[in-house]
C-alpha positions as CSV (number, residue, x, y, z in Angstrom):
1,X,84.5,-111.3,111.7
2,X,86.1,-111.0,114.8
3,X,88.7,-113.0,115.8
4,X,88.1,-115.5,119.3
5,X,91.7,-115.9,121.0
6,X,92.6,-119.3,121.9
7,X,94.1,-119.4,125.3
8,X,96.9,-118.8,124.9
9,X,98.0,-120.1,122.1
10,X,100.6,-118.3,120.1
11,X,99.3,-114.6,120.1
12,X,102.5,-112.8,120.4
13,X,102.3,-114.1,116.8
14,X,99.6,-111.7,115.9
15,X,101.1,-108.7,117.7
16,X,102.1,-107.0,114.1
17,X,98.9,-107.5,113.2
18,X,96.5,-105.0,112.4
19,X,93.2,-104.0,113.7
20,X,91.7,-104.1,110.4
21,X,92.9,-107.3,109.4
22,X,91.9,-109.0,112.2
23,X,88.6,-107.3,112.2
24,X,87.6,-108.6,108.0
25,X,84.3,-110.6,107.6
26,X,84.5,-113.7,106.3
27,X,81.6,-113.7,103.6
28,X,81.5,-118.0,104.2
29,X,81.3,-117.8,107.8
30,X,78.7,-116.7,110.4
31,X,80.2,-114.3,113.0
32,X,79.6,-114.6,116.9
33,X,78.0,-111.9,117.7
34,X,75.0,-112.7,114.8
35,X,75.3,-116.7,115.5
36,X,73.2,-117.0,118.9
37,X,69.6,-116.2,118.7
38,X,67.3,-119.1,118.9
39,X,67.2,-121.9,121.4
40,X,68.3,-124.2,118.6
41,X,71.4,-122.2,117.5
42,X,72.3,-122.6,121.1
43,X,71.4,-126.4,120.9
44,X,74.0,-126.7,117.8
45,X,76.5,-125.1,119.5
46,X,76.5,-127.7,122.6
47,X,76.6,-130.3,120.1
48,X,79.9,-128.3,118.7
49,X,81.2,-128.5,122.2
50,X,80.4,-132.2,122.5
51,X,82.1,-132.5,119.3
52,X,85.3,-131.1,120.6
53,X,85.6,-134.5,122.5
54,X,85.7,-136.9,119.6
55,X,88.9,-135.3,118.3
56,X,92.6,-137.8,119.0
57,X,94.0,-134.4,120.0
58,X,91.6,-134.1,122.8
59,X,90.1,-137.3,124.6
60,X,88.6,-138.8,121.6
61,X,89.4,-142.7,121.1
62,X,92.8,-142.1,119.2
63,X,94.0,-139.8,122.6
64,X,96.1,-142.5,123.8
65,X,98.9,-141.4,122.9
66,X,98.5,-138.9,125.2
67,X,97.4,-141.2,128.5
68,X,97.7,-145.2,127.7
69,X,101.3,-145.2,125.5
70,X,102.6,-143.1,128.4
71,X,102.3,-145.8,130.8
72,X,102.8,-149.5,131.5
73,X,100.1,-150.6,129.1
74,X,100.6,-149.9,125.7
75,X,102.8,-148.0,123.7
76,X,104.8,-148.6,119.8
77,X,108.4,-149.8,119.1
78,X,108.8,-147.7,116.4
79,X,111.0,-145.1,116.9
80,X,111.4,-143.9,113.6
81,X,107.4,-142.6,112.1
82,X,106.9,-139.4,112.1
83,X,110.4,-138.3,113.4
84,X,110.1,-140.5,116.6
85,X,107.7,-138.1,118.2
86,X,105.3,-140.5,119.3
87,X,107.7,-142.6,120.5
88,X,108.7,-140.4,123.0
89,X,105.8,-140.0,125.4
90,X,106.8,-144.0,126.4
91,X,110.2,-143.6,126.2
92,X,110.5,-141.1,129.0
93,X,112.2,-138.9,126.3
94,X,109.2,-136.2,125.7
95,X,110.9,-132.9,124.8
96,X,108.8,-129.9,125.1
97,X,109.1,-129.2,121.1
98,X,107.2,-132.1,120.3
99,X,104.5,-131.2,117.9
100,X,102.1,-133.9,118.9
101,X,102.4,-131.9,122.5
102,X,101.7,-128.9,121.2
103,X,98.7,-129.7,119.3
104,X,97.3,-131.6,122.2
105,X,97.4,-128.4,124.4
106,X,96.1,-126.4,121.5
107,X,93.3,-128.2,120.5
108,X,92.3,-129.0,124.5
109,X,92.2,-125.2,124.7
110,X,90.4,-124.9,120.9
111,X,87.6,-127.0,123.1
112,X,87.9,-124.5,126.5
113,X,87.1,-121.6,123.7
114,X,84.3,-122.8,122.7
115,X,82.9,-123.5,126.2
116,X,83.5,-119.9,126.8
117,X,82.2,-118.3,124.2
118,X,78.6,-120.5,124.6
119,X,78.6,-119.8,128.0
120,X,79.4,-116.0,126.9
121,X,76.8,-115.6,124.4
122,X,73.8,-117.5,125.8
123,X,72.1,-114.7,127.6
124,X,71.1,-113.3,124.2
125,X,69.1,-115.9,123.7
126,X,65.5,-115.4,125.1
127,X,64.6,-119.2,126.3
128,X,60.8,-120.4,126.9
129,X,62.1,-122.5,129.5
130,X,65.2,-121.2,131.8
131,X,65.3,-124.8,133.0
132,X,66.6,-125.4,129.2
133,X,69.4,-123.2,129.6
134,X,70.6,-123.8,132.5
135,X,70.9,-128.0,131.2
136,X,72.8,-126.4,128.2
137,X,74.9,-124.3,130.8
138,X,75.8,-127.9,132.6
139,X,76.4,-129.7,129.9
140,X,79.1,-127.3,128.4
141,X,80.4,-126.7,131.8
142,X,80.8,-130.4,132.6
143,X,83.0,-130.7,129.3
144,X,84.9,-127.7,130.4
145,X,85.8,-129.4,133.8
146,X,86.6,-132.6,131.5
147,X,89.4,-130.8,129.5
148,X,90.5,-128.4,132.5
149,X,90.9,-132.1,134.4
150,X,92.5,-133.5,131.9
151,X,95.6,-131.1,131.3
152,X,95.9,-130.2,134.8
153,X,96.3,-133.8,135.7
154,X,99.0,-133.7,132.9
155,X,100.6,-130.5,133.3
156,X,100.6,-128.9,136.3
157,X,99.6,-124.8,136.8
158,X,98.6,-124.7,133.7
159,X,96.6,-120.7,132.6
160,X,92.9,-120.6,133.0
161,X,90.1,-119.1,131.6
162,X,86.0,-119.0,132.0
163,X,85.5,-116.2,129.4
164,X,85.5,-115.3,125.8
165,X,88.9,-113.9,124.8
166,X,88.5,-111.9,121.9
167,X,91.3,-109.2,122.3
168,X,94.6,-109.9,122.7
169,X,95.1,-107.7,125.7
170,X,92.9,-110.3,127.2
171,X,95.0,-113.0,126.1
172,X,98.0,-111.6,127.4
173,X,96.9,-110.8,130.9
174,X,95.6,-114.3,130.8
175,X,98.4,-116.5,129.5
176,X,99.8,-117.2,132.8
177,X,100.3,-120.7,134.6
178,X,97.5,-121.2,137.3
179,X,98.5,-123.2,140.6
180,X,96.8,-126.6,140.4
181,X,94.4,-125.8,143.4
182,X,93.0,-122.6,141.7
183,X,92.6,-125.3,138.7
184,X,90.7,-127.6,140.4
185,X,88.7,-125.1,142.0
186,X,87.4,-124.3,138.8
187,X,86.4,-127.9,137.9
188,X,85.2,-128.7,141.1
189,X,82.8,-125.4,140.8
190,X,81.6,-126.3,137.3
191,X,80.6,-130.0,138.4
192,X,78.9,-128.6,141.2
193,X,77.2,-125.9,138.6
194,X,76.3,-128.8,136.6
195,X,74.6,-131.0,139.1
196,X,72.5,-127.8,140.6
197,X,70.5,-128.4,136.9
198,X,68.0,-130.7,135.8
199,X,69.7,-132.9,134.5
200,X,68.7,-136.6,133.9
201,X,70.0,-139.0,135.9
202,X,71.3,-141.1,133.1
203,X,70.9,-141.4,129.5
204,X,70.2,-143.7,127.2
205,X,69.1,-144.1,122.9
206,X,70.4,-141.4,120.9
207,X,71.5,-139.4,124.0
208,X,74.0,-141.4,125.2
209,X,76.3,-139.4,123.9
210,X,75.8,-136.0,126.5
211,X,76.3,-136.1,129.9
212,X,74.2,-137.1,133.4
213,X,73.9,-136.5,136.9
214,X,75.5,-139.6,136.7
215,X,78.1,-138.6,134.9
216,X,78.8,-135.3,136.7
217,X,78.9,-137.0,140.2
218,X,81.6,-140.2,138.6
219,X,84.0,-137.1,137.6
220,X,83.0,-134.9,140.4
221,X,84.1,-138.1,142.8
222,X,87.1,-138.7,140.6
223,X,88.3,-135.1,141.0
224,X,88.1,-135.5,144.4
225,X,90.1,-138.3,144.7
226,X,92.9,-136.7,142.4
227,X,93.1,-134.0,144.7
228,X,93.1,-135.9,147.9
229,X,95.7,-138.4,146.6
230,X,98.3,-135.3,144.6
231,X,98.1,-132.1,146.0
232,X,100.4,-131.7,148.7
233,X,97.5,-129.5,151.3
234,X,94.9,-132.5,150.5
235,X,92.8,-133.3,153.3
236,X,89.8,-136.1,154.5
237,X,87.9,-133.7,153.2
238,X,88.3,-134.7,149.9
239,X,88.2,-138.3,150.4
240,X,84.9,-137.6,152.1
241,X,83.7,-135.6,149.2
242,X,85.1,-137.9,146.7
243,X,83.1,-141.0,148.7
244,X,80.1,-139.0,148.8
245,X,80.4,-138.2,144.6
246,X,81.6,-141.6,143.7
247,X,78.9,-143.3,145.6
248,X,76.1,-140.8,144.6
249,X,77.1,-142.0,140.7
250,X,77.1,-145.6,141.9
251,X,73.4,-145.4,143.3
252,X,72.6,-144.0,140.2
253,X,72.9,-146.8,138.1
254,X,69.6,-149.4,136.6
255,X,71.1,-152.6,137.5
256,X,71.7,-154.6,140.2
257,X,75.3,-156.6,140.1
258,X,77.7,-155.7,137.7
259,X,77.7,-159.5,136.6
260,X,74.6,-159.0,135.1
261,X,76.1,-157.2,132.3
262,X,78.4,-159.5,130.7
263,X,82.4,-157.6,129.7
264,X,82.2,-158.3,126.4
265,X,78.6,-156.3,126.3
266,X,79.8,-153.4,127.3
267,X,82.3,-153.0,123.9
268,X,79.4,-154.3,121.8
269,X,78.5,-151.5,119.0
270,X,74.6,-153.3,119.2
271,X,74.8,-152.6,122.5
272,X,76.4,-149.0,122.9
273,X,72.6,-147.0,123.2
274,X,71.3,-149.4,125.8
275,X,74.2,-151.6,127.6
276,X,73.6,-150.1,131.6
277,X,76.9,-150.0,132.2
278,X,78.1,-147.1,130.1
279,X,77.8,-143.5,131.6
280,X,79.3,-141.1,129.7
281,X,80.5,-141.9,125.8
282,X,82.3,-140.3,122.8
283,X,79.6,-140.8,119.8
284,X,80.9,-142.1,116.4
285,X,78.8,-143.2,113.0
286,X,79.0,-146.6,111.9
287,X,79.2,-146.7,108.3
288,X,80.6,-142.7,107.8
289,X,83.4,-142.2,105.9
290,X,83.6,-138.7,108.1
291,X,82.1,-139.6,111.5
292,X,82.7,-143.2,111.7
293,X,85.2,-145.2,114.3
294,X,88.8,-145.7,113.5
295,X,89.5,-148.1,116.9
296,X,88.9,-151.4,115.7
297,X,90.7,-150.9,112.4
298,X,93.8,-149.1,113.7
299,X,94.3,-151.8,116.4
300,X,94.1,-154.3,114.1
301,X,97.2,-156.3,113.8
302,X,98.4,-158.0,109.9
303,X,97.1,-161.3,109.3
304,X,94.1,-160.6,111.8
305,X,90.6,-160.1,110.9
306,X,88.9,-160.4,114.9
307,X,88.6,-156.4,115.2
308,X,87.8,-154.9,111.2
309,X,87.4,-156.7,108.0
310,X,89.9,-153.5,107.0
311,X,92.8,-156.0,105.9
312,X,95.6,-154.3,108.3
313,X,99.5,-154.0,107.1
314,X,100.5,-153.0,110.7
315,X,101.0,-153.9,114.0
316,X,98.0,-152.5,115.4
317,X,97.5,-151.7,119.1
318,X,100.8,-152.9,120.7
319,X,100.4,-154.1,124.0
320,X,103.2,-154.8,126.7
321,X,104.3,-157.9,127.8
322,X,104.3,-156.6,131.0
323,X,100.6,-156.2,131.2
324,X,100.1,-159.4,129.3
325,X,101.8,-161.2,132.0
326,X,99.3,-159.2,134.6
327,X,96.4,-161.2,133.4
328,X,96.0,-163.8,136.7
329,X,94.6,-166.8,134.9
330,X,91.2,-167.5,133.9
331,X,90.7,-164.0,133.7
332,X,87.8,-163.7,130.7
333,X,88.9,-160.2,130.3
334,X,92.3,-161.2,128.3
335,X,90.9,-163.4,125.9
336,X,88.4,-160.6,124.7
337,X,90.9,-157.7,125.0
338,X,94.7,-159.1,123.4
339,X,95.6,-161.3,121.1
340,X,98.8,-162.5,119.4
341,X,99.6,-161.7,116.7
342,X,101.6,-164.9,114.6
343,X,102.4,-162.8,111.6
344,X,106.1,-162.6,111.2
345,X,105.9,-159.5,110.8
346,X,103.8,-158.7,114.2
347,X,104.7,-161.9,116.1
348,X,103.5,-159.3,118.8
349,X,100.6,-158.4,121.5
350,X,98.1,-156.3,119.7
351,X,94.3,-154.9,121.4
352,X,91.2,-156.3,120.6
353,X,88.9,-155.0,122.9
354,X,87.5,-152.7,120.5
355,X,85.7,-154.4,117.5
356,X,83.1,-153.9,114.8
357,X,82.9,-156.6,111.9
358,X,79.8,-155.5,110.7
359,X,78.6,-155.5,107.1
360,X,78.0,-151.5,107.7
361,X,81.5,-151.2,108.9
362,X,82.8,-153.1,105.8
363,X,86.5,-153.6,104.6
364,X,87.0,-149.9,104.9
365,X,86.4,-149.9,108.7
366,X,84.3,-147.5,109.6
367,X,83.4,-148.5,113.0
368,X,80.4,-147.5,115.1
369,X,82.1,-148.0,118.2
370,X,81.5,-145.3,120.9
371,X,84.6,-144.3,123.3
372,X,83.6,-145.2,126.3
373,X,85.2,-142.3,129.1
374,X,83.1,-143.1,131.9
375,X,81.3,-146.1,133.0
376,X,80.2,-148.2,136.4
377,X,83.5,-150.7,136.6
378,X,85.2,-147.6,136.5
379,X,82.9,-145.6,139.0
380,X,83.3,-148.6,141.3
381,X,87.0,-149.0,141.5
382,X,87.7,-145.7,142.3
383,X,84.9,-145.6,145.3
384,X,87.1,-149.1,145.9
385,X,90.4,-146.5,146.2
386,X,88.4,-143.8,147.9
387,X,86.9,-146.2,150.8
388,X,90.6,-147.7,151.2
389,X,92.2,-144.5,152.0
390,X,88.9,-143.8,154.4
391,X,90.0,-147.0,156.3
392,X,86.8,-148.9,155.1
393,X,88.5,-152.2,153.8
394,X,85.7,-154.6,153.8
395,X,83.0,-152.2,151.9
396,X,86.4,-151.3,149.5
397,X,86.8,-155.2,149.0
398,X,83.4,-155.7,148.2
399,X,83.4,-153.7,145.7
400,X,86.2,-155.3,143.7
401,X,84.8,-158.3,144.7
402,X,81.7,-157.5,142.4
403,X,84.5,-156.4,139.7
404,X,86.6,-159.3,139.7
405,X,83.4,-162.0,140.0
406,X,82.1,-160.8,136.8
407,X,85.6,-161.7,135.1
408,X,85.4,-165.2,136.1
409,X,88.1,-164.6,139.1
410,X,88.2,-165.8,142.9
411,X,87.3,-163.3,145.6
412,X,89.9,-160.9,147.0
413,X,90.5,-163.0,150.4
414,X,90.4,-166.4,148.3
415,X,93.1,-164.6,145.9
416,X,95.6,-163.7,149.1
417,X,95.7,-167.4,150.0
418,X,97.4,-168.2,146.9
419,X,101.2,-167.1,147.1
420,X,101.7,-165.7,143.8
421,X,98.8,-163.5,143.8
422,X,100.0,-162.2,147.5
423,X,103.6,-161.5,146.1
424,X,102.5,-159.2,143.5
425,X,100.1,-157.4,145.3
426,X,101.2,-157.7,148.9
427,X,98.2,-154.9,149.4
428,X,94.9,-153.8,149.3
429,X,96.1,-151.1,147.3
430,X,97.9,-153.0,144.7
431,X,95.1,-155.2,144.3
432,X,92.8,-152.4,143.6
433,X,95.4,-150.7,141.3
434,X,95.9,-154.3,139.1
435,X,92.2,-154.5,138.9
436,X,91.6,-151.3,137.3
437,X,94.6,-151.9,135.4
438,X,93.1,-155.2,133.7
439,X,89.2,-154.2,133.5
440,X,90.1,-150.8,132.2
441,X,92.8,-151.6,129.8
442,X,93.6,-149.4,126.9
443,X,90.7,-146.7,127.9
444,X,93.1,-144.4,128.5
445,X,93.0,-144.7,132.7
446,X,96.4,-146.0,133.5
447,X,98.3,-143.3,133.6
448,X,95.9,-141.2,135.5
449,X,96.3,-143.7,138.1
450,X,99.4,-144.8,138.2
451,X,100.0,-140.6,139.1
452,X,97.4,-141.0,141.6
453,X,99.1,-144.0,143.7
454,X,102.6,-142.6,143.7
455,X,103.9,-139.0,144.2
456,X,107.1,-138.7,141.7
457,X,110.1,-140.7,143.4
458,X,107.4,-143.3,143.8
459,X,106.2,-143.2,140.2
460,X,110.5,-143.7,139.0
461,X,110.6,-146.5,141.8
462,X,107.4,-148.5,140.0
463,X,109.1,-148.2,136.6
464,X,112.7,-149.1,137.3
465,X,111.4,-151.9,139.6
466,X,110.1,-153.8,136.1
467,X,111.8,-155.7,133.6
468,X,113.3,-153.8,130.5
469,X,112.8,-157.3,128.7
470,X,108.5,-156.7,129.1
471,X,108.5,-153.1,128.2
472,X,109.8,-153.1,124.3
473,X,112.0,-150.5,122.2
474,X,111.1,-148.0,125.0
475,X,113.9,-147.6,127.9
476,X,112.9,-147.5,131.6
477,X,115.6,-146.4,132.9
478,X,115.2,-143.0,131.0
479,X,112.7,-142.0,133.4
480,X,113.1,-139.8,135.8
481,X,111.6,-137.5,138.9
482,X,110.4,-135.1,135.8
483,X,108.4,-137.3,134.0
484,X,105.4,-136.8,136.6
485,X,104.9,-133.7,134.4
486,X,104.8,-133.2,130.7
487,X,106.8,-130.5,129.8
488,X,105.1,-126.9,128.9
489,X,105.0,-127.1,124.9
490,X,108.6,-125.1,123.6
491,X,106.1,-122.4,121.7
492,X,104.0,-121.5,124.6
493,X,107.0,-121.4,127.3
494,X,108.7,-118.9,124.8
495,X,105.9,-116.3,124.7
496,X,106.7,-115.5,128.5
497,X,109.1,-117.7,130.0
498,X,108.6,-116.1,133.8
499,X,104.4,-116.3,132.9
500,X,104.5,-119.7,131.7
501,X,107.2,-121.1,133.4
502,X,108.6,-124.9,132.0
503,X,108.2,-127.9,134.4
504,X,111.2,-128.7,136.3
505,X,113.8,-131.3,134.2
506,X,112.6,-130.1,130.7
C-alpha cells in the first residue's frame, strides 16, 4: 500500500527508507487507490473526516487543553502528572518539546490528510447526482477550514496543503511555514466553496452531527472577524464581511428569542438532536464503551455525583477563582456550570456544565453528551463584537441584551448604572468580552478571544493586571510578549529550521 504523507510530520525520518518498503501491501488494509468507487465508500469516508473531530488531540471535548487551560478560565494545579506537560500551556511555560504539542499538530494535520486525499480521490467516483458530491465536497472542506482555523489562530504561518501527499518530494517542497493571510485565504475560500453547495440550512435528528449553511456562515463570520481584529493589513472590509456572515447564520436560525430556549437545555443529552440552539456538534454514543462521552465523568470532582454516577477520585474540571468571581450575581449560568467542591481533598471550583446521569451512562460514565463547537449564543456575541467595531452600538447592545436576559441578568444600560458592574467593564467591549466569557465557559472559546481583543503587549497587560491569589499553581507573571504564539513543535522546527522557522521567544 502506498504510503499518504502527513504534512509534514517527521519525514526526514523516512529518508533512508526504501522504495520498496514503503511501497508493501498491507494484506489487512484497503489501499487508496482501490478504496473510492461507490457513492457510499465516499459517504464513509466523510464520516472518517467528521470523525477526525471527536479526537482530544484535535477539537474534540477533551481539546481544552489546548484552548480553555491556556487562558483565564480553567486550567490544573498539578504540576507534576505526566512530567508537568500539561501544566505548562497555563503556566506560560510551554516549551516547544512538549509532547502534548506535538501530537496536537500531528493529529490536526492526520485530519487535513484525510480532507485531501477525499477531496483527491472523489472524481473517481461516477455520482447519480453531482449535487451529492459537491455537499460531500463542502462538508470535508468546511472541516478543513475548521482545523486550518484552528492552528493558524494558535500558531502563526504555519505550512499548508489542499492535496494528497503521497511522495516525499512532495512533502518536502511543502513543509514550509505559510504567512497567516495565505492561511486564511485558504479557509476563507473553502467556506465560500462550501456555501456555493446545497447544503441544508440547518440540521437536525441524527444529522446534527455534519455541518449547515448555518454552520459555514457562523465560521465564515468568525474568520472574518479574526482577521479584521489580528492581522496587521486588516481592513472594514472584513468587519463588513464578517457582519454580513455572522448575521446570515443568525437569520438562519428556527426560533425567535434566545430566551425561549432555556441554558440548561442547550447541555441536555435529551435534547442534543433537537435543542434549536445548537449549530454545529461533535457526536458521541451514550452508553459505548468506544464512542461514548468522557466530559461529564472527567469533570467530575470527589465526593460529587451532579455530572456522572462514575464515583470520581479527582479534582475534576478546575475552574479559576478568577472566573468564579466574574459571575455578576443572579446570573443562572453559575449555578448550572461550577460547583464547589467540599471534599478535602478538592475543597476547589470544579465544571459542571456538562452532565449525563443517566441509567445508559451508568457508573462507568459513558456519556452521550455532544460537544457543542458552534451554536446561536455564540453566533450572536460575536455579530455583538463585529457591529461594535462597525460603530453600531445600540444593534451590538441589543444583541447582548437578548444574551444576558435569558440568564436572568439586567440590561446592559441598567448594568452601567450600577458602579461595580461599570468599574470592571468600563466598556462596550469589556462587557461584550465578560459575556462570552460567562455564557461560553469551558467550550473552549476563551482563548480565541482573549487573542482577538488584544494584540500581544495587550494580552501580557490583561494577565499581569489580575491577581496571582485567583489564578492557582500557575504563575502570571511568567507570561510574556511570546505567549501570543505557541511555539513550532522541537521535531518539526528541526527538519528545516530556515523552512519552518520557531516563533519568536521559544
Amino acid at each position: 500500500m502506498k504510503k499518504r504523507y502527513l504534512l509534514p510530520i517527521a519525514l526526514l525520518a523516512l529518508a533512508s527508507c526504501s522504495d520498496d518498503f514503503l511501497n508493501q501491501q498491507d494484506p489487512n488494509a484497503v489501499s487508496v487507490e482501490a478504496y473510492f468507487k461507490t457513492e457510499n465508500d465516499v459517504l464513509l469516508a466523510v464520516n472518517g473526516v467528521y470523525q477526525i473531530l471527536r479526537s482530544g488531540s484535535t477539537v474534540g471535548e477533551s481539546s481544552a487543553l489546548y484552548s480553555e487551560e491556556r487562558s483565564d478560565n480553567a486550567g490544573r494545579d498539578d504540576n507534576q502528572s505526566n512530567a508537568g506537560e500539561p501544566f505548562q500551556f497555563n503556566d506560560f511555560s510551554l516549551l516547544p518539546s512538549n509532547s502534548y504539542l506535538r501530537t496536537h499538530w500531528a493529529t490536526m494535520y492526520d485530519g487535513i490528510a484525510r480532507c485531501n486525499t477525499l477531496l483527491a480521490r472523489i472524481d473517481q467516483v461516477a455520482f447519480t447526482e453531482e449535487a451529492l458530491k459537491q455537499r460531500y465536497m463542502a462538508e470535508v472542506k468546511f472541516v478543513r477550514a475548521l482545523l486550518y482555523f484552528h492552528l493558524v489562530r494558535k500558531f502563526g504561518d504555519v505550512p499548508l496543503s489542499t492535496e494528497e501527499i503521497l511522495t516525499k518530494d512532495q512533502a518536502d517542497a511543502l513543509a514550509f511555514r505559510q504567512k497567516e493571510e495565505v492561511v486564511y485565504q485558504q479557509i476563507v475560500q473553502d467556506l465560500t466553496d462550501a456555501l456555493a453547495s446545497d447544503l441544508p440550512n440547518t440540521q437536525a435528528e441524527y444529522a446534527v452531527g455534519r455541518t449547515s449553511k448555518a454552520a459555514v456562515n457562523a465560521l465564515l463570520g468568525q474568520v472574518y472577524l479574526t482577521m479584521a481584529t489580528t492581522l496587521s493589513a486588516s481592513s472594514n472590509e472584513n468587519l463588513q464581511k464578517a457582519e454580513q456572515y455572522l448575521t446570515a447564520a443568525y437569520n438562519l436560525r428556527t426560533f425567535g428569542k434566545l430566551n425561549e430556549i432555556p441554558y440548561e437545555e442547550v447541555f441536555d443529552v435529551d435534547h442534543k438532536n433537537s435543542c434549536k440552539e445548537l449549530i454545529f456538534q461533535v457526536q458521541y454514543l451514550q452508553g459505548d464503551q468506544n464512542y461514548s462521552s468522557s466530559i461529564a465523568r472527567n469533570n467530575q470532582a470527589r465526593g460529587e455525583t451532579i455530572n456522572s454516577r462514575f464515583v470520581s477520585t479527582g479534582v475534576g474540571g478546575n475552574v479559576k477563582m478568577d472566573l468564579v468571581k466574574d459571575y455578576e450575581n443572579n446570573d443562572l449560568r453559575k449555578d448550572f456550570s461550577i460547583k464547589f467542591a467540599t471534599s478535602p481533598q478538592v475543597n476547589d471550583w470544579f465544571i459542571t456544565k456538562f452532565r449525563d446521569n443517566s441509567d445508559a451512562a451508568g457508573t462507568q460514565g459513558w456519556g452521550g453528551n455532544d460537544w457543542i463547537l458552534i451554536r446561536y449564543a455564540d453566533v450572536m456575541l460575536l455579530l455583538a463584537e463585529a457591529k461594535l467595531h462597525l460603530n453600531k452600538n445600540a444593534e451590538a447592545i441589543q444583541l447582548l441584551d437578548e444574551i444576558r436576559e435569558r440568564a436572568n441578568l439586567p440590561s446592559y444600560a441598567t448594568s452601567m448604572n450600577d458602579a461595580t458592574y461599570r468599574a470592571k467593564y468600563p466598556t462596550l467591549k469589556e462587557a461584550i468580552l465578560h459575556e462570552r466569557r460567562v455564557e461560553l465557559a469551558f467550550e473552549n472559546h476563551r482563548w480565541f478571544d482573549l487573542i482577538r481583543n488584544y494584540d500581544a503587549q495587550g494580552l501580557v497587560n490583561y494577565f499581569m493586571a489580575k491577581d496571582q491569589a485567583d489564578y492557582g499553581n500557575a504563575k502570571i507573571s511568567n507570561i510574556s510578549l511570546k505567549d501570543r504564539y505557541y511555539p513550532i513543535p522541537f521535531d518539526e522546527y528541526k527538519l528545516n529550521p530556515e523552512k519552518m522557522y520557531q516563533n519568536p521567544g521559544y
